[in-house]
C-alpha positions in Angstrom: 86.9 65.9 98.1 89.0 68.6 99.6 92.0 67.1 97.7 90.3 68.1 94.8 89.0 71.2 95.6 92.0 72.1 96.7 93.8 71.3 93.6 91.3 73.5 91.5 91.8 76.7 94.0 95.7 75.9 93.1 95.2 75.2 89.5 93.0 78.9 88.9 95.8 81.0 91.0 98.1 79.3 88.8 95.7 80.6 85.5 95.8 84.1 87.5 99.6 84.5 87.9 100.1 83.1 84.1 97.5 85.7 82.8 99.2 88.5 85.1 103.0 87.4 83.4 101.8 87.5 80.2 100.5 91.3 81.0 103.8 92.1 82.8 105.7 91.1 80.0 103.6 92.9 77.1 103.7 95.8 79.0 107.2 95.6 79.3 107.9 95.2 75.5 105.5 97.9 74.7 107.3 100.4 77.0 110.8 99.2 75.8 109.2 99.8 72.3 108.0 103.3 73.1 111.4 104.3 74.6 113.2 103.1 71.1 110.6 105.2 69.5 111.2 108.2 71.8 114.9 108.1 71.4 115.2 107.5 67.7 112.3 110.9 67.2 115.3 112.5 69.6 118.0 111.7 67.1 116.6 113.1 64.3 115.2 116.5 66.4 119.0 116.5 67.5 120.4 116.2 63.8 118.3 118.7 62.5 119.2 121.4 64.8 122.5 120.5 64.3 122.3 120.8 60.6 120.7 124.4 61.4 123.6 125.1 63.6 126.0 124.0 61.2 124.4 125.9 58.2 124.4 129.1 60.3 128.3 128.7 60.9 128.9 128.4 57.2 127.5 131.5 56.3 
C-alpha cells in the first residue's frame, strides 16, 4: 500500500510542477509579447518626433 500511495503523492507533484511550467511559460510569452508591443509603440513615437524635427529644419 505505501508503494502506491507513494506513487500517487509523486504522480500529483508531478501535475503541480506541469501546471506551474505551463504558467511560467505563458507568462513568459505574454511579457515577451508586451515588450514587442512596447517597443514597436516607441518606434513610431520616435518617427513622428522626428518627422516634427525634420519639418521644422525645412522651414
Amino acid at each position: 500500500m505505501e508503494m502506491n500511495g507513494l506513487s500517487i503523492i509523486i504522480t500529483v507533484i508531478n501535475f503541480i510542477l506541469l501546471f506551474a511550467t505551463i504558467i511560467v511559460i505563458y507568462k513568459a510569452i505574454r511579457g515577451f509579447k508586451n515588450f514587442i508591443n512596447r517597443n514597436k509603440e516607441m518606434d513610431k513615437k520616435i518617427d513622428v518626433i522626428l518627422n516634427k524635427l525634420e519639418n521644422k529644419e525645412d522651414n
